[in-house]
Biopython code that builds the backbone (N, CA, C, O; Angstrom):
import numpy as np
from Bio.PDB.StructureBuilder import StructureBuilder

atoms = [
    (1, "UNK", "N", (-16.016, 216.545, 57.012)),
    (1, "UNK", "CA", (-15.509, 215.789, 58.144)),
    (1, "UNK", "C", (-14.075, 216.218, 58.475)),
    (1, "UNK", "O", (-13.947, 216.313, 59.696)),
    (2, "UNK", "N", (-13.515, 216.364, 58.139)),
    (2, "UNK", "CA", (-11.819, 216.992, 57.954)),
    (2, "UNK", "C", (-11.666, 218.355, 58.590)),
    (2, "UNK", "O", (-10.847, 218.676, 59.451)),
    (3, "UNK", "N", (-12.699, 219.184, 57.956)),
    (3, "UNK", "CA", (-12.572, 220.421, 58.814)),
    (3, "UNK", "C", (-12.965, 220.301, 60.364)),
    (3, "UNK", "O", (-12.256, 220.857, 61.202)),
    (4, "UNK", "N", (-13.736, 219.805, 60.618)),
    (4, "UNK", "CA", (-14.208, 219.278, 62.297)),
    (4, "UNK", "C", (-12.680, 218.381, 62.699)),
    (4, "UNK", "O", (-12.284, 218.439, 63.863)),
    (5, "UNK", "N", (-12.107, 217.796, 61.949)),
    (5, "UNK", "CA", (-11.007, 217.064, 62.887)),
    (5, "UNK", "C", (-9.457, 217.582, 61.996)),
    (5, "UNK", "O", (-8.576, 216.807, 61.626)),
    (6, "UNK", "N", (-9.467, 218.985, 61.823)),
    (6, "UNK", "CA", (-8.161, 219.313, 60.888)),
    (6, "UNK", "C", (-7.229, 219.263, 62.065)),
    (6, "UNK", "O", (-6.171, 218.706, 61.772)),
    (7, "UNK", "N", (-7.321, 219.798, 63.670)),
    (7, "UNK", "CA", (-6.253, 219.692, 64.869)),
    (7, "UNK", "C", (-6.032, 217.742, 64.465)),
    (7, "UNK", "O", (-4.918, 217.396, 64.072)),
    (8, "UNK", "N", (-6.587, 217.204, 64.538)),
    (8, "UNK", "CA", (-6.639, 215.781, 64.717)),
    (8, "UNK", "C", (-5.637, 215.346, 63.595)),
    (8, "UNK", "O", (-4.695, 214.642, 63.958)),
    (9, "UNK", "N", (-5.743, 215.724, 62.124)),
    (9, "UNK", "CA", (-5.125, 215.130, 61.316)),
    (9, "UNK", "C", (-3.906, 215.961, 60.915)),
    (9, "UNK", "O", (-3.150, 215.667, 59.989)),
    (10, "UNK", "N", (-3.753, 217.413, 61.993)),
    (10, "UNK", "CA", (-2.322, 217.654, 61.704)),
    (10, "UNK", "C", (-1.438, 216.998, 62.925)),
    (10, "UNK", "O", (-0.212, 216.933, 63.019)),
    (11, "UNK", "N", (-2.394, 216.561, 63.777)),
    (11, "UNK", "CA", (-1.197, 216.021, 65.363)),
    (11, "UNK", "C", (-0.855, 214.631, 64.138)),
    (11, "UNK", "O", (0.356, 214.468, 63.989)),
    (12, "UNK", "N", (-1.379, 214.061, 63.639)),
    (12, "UNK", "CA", (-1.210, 212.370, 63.464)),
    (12, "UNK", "C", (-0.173, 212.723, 62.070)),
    (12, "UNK", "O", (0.717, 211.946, 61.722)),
    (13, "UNK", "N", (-0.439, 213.898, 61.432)),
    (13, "UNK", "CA", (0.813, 214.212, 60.334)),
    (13, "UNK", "C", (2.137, 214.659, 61.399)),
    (13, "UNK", "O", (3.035, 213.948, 60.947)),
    (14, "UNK", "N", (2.710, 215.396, 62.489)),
    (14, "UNK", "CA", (3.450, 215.656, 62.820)),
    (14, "UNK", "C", (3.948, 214.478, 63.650)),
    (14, "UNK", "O", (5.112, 214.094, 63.535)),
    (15, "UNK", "N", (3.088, 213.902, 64.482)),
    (15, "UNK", "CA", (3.482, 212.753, 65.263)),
    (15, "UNK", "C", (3.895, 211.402, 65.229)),
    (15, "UNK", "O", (4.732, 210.785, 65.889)),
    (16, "UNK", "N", (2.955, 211.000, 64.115)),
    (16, "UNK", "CA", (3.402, 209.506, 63.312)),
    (16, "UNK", "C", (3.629, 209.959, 62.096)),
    (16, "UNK", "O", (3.403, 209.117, 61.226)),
    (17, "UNK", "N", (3.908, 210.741, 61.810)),
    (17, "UNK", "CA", (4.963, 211.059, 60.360)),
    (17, "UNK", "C", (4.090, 210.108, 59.069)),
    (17, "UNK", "O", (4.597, 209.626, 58.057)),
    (18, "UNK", "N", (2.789, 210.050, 59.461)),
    (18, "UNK", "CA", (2.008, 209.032, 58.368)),
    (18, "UNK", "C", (1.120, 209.948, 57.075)),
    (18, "UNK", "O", (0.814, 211.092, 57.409)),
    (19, "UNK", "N", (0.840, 209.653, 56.120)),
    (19, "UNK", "CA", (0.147, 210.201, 55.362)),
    (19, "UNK", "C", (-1.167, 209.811, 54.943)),
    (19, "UNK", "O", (-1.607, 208.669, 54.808)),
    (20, "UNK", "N", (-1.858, 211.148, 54.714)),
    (20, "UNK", "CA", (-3.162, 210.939, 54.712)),
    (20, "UNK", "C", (-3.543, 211.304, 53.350)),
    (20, "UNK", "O", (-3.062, 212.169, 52.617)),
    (21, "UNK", "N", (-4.487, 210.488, 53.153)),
    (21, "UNK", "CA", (-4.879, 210.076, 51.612)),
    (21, "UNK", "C", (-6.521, 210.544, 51.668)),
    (21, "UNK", "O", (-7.242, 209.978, 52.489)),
    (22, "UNK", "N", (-7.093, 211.601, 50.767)),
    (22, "UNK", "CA", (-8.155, 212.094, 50.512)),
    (22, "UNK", "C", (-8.813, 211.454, 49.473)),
    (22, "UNK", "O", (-8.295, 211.119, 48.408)),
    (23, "UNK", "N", (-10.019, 211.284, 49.822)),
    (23, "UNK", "CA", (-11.439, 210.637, 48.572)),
    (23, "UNK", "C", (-12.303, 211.270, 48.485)),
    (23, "UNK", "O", (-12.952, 211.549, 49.493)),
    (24, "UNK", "N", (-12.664, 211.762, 47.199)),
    (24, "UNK", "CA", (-13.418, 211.761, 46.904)),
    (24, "UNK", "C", (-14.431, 210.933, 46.393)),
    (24, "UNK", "O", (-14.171, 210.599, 45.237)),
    (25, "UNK", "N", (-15.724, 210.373, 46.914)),
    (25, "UNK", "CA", (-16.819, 209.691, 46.110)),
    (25, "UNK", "C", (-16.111, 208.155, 45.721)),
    (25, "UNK", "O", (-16.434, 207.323, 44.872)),
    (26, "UNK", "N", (-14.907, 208.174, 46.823)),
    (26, "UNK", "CA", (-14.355, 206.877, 46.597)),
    (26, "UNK", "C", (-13.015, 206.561, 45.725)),
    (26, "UNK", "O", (-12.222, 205.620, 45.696)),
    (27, "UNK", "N", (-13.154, 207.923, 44.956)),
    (27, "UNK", "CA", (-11.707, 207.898, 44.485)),
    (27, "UNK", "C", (-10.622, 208.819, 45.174)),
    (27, "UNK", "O", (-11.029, 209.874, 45.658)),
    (28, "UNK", "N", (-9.298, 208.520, 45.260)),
    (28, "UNK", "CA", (-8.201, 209.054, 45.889)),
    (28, "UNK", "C", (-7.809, 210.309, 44.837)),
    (28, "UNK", "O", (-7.388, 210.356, 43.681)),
    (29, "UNK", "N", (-8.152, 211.239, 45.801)),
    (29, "UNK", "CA", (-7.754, 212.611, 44.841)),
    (29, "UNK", "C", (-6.486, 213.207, 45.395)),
    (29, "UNK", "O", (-5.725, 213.550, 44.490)),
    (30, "UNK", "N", (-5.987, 213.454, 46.718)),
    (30, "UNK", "CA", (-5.064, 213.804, 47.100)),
    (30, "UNK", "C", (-4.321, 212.691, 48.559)),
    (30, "UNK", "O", (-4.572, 211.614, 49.099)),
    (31, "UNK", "N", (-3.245, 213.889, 48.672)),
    (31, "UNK", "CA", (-2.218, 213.153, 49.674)),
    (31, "UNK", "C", (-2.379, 214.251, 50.223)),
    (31, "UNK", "O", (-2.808, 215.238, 49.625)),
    (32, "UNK", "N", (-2.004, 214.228, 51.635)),
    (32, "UNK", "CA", (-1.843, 215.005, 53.043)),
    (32, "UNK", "C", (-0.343, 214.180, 53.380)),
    (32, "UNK", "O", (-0.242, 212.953, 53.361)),
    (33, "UNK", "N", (0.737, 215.090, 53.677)),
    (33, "UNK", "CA", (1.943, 214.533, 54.070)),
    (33, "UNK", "C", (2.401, 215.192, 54.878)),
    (33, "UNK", "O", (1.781, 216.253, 54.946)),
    (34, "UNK", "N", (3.466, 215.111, 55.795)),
    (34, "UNK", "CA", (4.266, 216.293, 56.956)),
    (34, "UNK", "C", (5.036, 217.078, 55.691)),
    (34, "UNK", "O", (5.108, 216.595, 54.562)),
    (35, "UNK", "N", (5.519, 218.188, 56.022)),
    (35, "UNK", "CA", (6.115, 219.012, 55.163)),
    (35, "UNK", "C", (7.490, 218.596, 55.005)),
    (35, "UNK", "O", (8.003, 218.862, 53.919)),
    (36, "UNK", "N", (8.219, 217.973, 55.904)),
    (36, "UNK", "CA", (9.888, 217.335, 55.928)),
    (36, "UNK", "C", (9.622, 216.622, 54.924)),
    (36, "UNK", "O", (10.475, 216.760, 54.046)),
    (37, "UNK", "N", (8.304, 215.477, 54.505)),
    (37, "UNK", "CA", (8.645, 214.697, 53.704)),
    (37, "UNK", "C", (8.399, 215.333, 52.384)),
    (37, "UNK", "O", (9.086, 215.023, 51.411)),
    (38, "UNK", "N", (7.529, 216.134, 52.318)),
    (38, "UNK", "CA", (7.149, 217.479, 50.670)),
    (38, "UNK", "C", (8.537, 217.706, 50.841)),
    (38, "UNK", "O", (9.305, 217.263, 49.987)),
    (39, "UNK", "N", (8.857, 218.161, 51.554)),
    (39, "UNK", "CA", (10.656, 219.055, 51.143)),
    (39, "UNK", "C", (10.705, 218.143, 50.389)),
    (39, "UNK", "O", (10.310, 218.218, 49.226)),
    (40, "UNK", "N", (11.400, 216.698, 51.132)),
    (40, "UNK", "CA", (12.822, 215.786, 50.697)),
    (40, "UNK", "C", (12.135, 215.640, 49.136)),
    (40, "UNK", "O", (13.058, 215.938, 48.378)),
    (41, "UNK", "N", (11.179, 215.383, 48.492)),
    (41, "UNK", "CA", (10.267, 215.041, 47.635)),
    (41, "UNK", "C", (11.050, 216.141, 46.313)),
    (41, "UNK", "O", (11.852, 215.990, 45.392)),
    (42, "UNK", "N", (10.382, 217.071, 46.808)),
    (42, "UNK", "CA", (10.230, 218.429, 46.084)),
    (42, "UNK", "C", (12.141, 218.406, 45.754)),
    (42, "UNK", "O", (12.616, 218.635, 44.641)),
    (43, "UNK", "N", (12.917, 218.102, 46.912)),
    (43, "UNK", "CA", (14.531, 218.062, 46.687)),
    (43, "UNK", "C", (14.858, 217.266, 45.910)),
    (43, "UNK", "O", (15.755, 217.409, 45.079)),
    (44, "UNK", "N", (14.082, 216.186, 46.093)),
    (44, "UNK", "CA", (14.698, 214.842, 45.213)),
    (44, "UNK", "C", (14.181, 215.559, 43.469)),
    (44, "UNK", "O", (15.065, 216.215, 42.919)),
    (45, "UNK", "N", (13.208, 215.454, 42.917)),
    (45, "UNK", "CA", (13.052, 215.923, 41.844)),
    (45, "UNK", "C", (14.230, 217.194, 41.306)),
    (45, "UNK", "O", (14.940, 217.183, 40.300)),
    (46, "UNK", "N", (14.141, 217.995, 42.133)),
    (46, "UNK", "CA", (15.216, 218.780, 41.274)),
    (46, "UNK", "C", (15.990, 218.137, 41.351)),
    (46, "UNK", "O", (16.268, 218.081, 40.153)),
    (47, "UNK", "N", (16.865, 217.338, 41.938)),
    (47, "UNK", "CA", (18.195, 216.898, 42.109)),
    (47, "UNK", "C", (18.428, 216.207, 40.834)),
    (47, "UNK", "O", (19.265, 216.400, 39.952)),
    (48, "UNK", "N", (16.915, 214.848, 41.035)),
    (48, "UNK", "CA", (16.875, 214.876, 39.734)),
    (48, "UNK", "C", (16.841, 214.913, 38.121)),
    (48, "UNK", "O", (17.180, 214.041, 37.321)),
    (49, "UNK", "N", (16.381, 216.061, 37.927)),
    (49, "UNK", "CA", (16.253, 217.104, 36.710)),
    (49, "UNK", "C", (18.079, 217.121, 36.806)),
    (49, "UNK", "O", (18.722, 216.368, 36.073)),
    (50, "UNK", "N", (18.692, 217.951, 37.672)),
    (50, "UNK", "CA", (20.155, 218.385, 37.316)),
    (50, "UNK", "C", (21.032, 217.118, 37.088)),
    (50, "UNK", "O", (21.997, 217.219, 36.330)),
    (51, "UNK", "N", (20.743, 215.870, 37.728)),
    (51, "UNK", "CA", (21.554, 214.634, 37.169)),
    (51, "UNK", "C", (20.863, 214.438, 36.002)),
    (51, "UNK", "O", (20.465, 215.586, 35.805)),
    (52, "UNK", "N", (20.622, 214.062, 35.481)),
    (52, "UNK", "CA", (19.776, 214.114, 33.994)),
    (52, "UNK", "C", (20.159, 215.243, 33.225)),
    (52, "UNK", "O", (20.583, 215.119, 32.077)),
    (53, "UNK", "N", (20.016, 216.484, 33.870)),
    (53, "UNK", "CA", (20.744, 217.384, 32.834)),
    (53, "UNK", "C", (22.603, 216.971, 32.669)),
    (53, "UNK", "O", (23.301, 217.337, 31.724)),
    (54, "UNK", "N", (22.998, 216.280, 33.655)),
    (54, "UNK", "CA", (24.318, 216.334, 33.414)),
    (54, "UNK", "C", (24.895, 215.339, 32.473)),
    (54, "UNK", "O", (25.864, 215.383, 31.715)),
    (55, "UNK", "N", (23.758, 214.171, 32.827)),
    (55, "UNK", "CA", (24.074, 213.031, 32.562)),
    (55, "UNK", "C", (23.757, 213.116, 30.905)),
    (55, "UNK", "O", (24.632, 212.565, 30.237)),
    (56, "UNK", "N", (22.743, 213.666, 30.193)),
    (56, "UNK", "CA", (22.437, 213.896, 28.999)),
    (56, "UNK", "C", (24.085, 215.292, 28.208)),
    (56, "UNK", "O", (24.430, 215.444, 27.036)),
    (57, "UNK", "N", (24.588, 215.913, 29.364)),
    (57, "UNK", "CA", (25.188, 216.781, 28.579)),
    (57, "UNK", "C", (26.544, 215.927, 27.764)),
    (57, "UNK", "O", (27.249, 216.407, 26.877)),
    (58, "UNK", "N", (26.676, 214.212, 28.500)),
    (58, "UNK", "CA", (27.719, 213.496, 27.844)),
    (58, "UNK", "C", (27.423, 212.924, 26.506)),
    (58, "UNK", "O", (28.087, 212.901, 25.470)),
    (59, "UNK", "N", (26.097, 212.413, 26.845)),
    (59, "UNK", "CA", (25.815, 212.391, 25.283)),
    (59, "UNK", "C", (26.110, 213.086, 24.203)),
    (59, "UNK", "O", (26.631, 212.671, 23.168)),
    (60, "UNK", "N", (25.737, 214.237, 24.486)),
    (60, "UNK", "CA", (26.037, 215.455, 23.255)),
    (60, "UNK", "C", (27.625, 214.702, 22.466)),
    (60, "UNK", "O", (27.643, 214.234, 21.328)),
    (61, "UNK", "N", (29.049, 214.767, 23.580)),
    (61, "UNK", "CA", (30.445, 214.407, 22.963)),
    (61, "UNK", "C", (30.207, 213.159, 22.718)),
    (61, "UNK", "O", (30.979, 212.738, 21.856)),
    (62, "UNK", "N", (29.278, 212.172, 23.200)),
    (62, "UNK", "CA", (29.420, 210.554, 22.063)),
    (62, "UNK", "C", (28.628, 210.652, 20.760)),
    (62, "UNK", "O", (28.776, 209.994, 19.730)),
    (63, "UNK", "N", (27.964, 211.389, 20.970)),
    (63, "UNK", "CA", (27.121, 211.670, 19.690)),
    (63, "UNK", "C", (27.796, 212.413, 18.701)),
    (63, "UNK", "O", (27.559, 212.308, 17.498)),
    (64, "UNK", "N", (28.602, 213.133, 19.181)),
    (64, "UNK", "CA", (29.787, 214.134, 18.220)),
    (64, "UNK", "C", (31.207, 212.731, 17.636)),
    (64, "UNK", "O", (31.907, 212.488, 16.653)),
    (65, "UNK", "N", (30.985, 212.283, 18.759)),
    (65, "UNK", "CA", (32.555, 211.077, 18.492)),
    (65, "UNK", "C", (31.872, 210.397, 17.492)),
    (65, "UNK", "O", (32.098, 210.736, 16.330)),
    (66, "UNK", "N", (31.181, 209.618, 17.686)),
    (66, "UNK", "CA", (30.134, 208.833, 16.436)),
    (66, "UNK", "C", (30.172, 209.106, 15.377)),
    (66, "UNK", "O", (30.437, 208.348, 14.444)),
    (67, "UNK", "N", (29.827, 210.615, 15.311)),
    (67, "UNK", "CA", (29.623, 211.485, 13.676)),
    (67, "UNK", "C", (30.898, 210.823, 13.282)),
    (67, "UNK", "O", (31.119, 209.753, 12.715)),
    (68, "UNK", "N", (31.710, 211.804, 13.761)),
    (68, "UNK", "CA", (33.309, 212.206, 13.483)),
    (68, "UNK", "C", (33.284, 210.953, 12.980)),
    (68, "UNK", "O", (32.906, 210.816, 11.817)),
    (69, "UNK", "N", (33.597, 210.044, 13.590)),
    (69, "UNK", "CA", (34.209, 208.053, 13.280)),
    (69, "UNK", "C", (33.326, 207.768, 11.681)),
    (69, "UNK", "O", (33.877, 207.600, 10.592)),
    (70, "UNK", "N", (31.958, 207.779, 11.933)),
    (70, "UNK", "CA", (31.430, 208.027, 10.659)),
    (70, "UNK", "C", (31.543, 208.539, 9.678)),
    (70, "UNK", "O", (31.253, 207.971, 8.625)),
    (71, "UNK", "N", (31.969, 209.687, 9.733)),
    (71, "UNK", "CA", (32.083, 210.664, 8.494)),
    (71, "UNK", "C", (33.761, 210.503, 8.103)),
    (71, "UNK", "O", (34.236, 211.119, 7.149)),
    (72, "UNK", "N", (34.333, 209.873, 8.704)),
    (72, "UNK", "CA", (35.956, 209.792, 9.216)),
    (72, "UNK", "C", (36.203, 208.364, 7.839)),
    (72, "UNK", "O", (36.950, 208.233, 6.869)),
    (73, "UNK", "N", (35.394, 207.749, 8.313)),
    (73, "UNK", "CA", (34.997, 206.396, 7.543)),
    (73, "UNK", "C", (34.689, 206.638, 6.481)),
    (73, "UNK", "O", (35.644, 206.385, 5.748)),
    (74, "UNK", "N", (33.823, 207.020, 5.909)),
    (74, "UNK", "CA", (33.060, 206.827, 4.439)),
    (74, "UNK", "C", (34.385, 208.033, 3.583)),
    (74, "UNK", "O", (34.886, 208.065, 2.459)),
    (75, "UNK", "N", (34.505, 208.740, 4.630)),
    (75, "UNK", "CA", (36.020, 208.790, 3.718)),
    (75, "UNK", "C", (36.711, 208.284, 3.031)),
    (75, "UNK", "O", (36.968, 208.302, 1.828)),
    (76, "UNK", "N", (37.156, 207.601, 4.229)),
    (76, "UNK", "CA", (38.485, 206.749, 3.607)),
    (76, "UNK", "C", (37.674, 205.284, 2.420)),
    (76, "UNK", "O", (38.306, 204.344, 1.939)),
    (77, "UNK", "N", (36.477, 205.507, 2.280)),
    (77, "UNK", "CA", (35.838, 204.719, 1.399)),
    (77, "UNK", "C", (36.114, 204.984, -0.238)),
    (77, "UNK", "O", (35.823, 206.098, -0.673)),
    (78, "UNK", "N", (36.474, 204.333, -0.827)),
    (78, "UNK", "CA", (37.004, 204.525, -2.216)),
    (78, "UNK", "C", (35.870, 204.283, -3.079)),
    (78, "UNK", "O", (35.716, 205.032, -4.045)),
    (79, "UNK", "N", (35.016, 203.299, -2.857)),
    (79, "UNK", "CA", (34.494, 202.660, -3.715)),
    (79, "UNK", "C", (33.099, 203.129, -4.369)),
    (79, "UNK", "O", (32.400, 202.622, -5.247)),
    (80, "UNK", "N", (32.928, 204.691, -3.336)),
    (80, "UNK", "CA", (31.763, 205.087, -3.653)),
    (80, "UNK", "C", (32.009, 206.697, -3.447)),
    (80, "UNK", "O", (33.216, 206.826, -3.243)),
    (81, "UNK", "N", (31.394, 207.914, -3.417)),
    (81, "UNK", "CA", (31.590, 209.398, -3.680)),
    (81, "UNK", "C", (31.049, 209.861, -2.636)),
    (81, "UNK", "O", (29.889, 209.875, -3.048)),
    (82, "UNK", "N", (30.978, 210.312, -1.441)),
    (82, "UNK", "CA", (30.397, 210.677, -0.367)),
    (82, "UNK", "C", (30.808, 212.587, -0.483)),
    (82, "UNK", "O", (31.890, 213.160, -0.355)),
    (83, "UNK", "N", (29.428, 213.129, -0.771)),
    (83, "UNK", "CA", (29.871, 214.367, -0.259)),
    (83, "UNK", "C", (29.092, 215.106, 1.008)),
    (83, "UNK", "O", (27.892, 215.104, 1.280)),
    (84, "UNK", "N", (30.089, 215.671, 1.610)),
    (84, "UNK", "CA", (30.127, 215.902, 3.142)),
    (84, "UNK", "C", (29.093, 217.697, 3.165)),
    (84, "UNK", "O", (28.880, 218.273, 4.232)),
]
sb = StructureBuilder()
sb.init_structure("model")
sb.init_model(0)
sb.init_chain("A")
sb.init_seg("    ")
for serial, (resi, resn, name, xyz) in enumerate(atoms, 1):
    if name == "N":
        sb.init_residue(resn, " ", resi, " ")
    sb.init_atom(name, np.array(xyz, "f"), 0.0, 1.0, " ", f" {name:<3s}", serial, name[0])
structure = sb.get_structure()
């Protein structure tokens, strides 16, 4: 049915900017979308990924400060033998 009306369901993707949702046998197997909105999609994920990569690269120095304070500590601990 889709191939007989593919002009039909690319005017209604370019024109009402709406998305079309494919079934199979009743279940939803795919999406049909305008391509502006795949871009922004496809943009947002990487953008994504690189805030997350940045945001994880601070961890690394609290996770280093932590040690340090820790190991900084059982130092100055008398009461027991800590070897480093």
């Amino acid at each position: 049915m889709a191939k007989a009306r593919l002009s039909e369901i690319i005017n209604r993707l370019i024109y009402q900017k709406g998305e079309i949702v494919i079934t199979k046998k009743g279940k939803e197997v795919a999406v049909i979308v305008p391509f502006e909105k795949y871009h922004n999609i496809r943009k947002g994920k990487q953008q994504g990924l690189i805030l997350a990569q940045k945001a994880l690269a601070d961890f690394d120095l609290e996770i280093k400060a932590m040690c340090d304070l820790i190991y900084s500590e059982r130092q100055k601990e008398k009461s027991r033998e800590v070897s480093l």
